[in-house]
N, C-alpha and C positions, 0 to 999 in steps of 0.2 A: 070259650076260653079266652080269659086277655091274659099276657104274656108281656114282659117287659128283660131285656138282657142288660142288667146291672152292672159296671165295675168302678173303682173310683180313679183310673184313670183317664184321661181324654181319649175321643175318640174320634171319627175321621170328618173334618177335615183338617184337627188341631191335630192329630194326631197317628199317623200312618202302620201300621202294621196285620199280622197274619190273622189275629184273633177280631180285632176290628171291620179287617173285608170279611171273615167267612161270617159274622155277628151280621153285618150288614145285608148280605146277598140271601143269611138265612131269613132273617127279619123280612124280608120284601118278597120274598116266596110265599111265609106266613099271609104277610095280608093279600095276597093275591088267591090266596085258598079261604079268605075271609075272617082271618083270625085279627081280632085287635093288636098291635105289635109297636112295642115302644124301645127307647133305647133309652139307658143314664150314663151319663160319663161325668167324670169331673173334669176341669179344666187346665190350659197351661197356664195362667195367671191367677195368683191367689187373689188379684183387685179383679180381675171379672164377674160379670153380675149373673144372676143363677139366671137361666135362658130357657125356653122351649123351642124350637123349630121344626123344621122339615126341608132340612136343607139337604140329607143324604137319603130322601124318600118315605121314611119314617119317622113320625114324631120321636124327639131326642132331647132328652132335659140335660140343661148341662150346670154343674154344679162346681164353684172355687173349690168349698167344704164340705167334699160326698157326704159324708157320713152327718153334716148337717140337714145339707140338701134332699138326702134321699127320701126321707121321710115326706117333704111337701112335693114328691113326685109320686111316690106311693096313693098318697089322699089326694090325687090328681089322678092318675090312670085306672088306679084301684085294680091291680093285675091278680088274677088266680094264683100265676104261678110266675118267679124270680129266676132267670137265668144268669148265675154269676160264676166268672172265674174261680177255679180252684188257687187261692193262694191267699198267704196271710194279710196283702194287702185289702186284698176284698170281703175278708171275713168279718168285718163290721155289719158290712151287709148284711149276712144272715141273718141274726137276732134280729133287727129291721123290719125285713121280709116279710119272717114269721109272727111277730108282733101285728104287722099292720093285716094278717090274717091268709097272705100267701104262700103256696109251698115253693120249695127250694129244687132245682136242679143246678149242681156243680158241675162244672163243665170245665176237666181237666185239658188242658193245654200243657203242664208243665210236671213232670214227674221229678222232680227236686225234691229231697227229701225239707229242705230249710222252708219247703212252702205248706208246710203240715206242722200249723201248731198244736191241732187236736185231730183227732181223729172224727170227720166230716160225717160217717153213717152214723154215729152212734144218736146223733141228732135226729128225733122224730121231725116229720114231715119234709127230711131233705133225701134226695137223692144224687147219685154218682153218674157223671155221665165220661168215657174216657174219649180222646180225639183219633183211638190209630189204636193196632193192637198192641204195639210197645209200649203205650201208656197202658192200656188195661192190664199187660203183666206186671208194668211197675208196681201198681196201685195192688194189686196183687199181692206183691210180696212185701210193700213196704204197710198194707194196712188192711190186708187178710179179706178181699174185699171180690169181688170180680163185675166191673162193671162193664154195661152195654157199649159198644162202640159207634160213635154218630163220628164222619171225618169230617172234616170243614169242607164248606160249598163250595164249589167252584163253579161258574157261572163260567162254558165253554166257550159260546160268543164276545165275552170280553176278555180273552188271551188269544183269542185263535189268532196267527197270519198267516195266511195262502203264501205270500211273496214278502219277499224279502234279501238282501246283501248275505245274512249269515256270517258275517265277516271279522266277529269278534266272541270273546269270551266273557261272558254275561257274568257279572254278582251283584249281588244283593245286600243292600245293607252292610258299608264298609267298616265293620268294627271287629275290637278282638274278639269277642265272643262267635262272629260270623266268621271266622279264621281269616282277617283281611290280611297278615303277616303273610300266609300260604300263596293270597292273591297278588302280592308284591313280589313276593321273590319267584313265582310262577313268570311273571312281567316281565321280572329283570332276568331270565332265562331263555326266554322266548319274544325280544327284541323286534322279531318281523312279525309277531301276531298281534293284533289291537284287544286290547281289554276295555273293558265298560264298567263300571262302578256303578249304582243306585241308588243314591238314599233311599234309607225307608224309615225309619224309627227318627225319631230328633234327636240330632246332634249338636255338639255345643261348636260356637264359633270356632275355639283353639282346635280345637279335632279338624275341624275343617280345615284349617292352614294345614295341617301336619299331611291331612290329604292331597291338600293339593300343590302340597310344596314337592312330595315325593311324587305325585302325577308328573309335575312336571320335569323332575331329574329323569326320570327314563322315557318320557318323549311315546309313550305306546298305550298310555293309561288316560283316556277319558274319564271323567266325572259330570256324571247329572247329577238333578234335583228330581225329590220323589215326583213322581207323577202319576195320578190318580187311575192312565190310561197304561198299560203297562206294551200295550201290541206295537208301539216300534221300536220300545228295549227290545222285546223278543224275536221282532224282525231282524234286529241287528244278532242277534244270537247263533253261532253254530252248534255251540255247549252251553250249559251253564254250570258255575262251580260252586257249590255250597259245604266249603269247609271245617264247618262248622267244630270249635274246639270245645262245647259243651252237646249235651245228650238231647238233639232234636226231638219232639213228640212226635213232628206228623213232613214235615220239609217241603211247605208251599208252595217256595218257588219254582222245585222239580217238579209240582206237578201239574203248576200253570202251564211250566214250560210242552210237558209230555201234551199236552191238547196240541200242539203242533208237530210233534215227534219230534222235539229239540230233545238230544242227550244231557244226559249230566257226568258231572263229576264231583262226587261227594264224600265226606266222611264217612269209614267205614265205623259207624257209630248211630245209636240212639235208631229212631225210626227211616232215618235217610234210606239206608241199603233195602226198606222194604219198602219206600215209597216208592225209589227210582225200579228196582225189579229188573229187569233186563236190560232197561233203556240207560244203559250207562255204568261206570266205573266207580267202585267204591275203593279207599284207601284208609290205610290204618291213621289216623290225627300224627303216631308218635315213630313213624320210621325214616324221618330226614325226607329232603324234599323233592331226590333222586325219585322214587315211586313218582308222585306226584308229576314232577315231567315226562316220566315215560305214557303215564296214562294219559294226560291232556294232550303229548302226541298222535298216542293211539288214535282217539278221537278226533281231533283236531284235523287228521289226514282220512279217514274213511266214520264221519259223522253218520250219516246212510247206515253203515251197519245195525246202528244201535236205536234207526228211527223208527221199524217196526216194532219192537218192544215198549218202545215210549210211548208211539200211537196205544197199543197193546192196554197202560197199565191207565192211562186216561180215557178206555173203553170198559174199565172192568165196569159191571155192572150196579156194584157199593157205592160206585161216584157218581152215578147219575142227581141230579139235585133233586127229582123227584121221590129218588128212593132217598134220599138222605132226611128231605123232609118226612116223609114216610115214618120213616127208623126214629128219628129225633120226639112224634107227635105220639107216635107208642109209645116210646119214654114217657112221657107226661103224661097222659093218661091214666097209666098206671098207677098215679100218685092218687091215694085216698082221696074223693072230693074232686077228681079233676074229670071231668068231659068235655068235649069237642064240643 
């Protein structure tokens, strides 16, 4: 079986995010079990030149004009089977795919109703793959549908820290969609506690100053740059908070963080509350921002309580990468035409 994961956006190291590490860490698992394994991304610059490399372990075509590009990556890898995000942006892809004689696995990340412009199964040779079982009832109800659940990899040894300060409150990704408002005025409440900010996603210059113009009025608010190693964010970590103001699929961060039984504190929303599981506090997005500080106290003052549960849900046995590859190779499989 050759295998390639499709999308037309960039990908790591032009481009940082959730869907990109676990595409990554799945993809090198693959070829360690000997499966041919490639990556497409398109690029951040529309004048960059279409590329091949192996600079993230896997060969990775990188394309200005995906939907140009992907075609002379197709008649290059020549893959069985297409692993592409579920969303309109990537749906060019498919007809592609299938044309160049490969089958389809969609690999939902995102249970937005605005990211279904057709209904994905009615498509011969494509299959549904969901990331968390919040998305599989999404897809469920929004398209009558029930698919297999594969969660994203997570690779234990590159989050784990033994040691560490612990001495701050960790987020991820300082934007309104990632609830960064809840991360500020959390800040501005809790004065004597250090917060840490992350990039991860790309953000534009102006957004930066606004970050770091209000980092520095409250004097308690660090800012990094993403960084590809994520173990001494998490070292710096007691909690981490993902407040997220839209409907998470699967909530990464928490359960990077759960490999070292760091708690969280999350939106009581979307797949969050069933990532974290015991290891932490879930809050409703829309009850003022009183909740929100009583529970980052809670935590904040007796972390410990909620580190056995964290250890707990980054032991379940769904997460191991073995079983996930496992889960994910059954999938494809299954597809008419496809063997190992």
């Amino acid at each position: 079986m050759r295998l390639i994961f499709a999308a037309t956006h960039p990908t790591i190291p032009e481009f940082w995010g959730g869907q990109e590490t676990s595409n990554q860490a799945l993809a090198l698992r693959l070829q360690r079990r000997g499966i041919a394994t490639a990556i497409f991304a398109g690029r951040q610059a529309a004048a960059a030149p279409f590329t091949r490399d192996d600079v993230i372990g896997c060969p990775a075509y990188r394309a200005p004009e995906p939907v140009l590009g992907y075609p002379v990556a197709l008649a290059d890898w020549k893959p069985d089977v297409a692993v592409i995000p579920l969303g309109t942006a990537s749906m060019p892809l498919v007809p592609l795919s299938l044309q160049a004689g490969a089958k389809v696995a969609l690999y939902a990340a995102s249970a937005e109703p605005y990211d279904f412009d057709i209904n994905p199964v009615a498509l011969p040779g494509v299959t549904l793959i969901a990331n968390s079982d919040f998305t599989a009832r999404r897809l469920q109800t929004l398209l009558g549908v029930d698919p297999p659940v594969v969660p994203p990899l997570i690779e234990p040894e590159a989050y784990r820290v033994a040691e560490g300060p612990h001495d701050a409150v960790l987020f991820v990704n300082p934007t309104l969609r990632k609830g960064v408002e809840i991360f500020f005025r959390l800040a501005a409440a809790r004065p004597e506690i250090p917060f840490l900010a992350v990039e991860s996603w790309s953000i534009s210059d102006a957004w930066r100053a606004v970050l770091i113009n209000r980092a520095r009025a409250l004097g308690n608010v660090a800012l990094w740059p993403t960084d590809e190693d994520m173990r001494e964010a998490y070292g710096r970590a007691r909690l981490v908070l993902m407040p997220s103001t839209f409907e998470e699929t699967f909530g990464r961060i928490v359960a990077e963080a759960q490999v070292s039984g760091i708690p969280a504190l999350v939106a009581a929303r979307g797949a969050l509350p069933g990532t974290m599981g015991g290891g932490g506090i879930a809050v409703p997005i829309d009850v003022g921002i009183e909740p929100w500080i009583a529970a980052l106290d809670r935590i904040w003052r007796a972390p410990t309580d909620f580190t056995t549960a964290a250890f707990a849900e980054a032991a379940r046995p769904e997460r191991a990468p073995e079983t996930i590859v496992d889960r994910f190779l059954a999938v494809l499989e299954a597809l008419p035409g496809i063997a190992r």
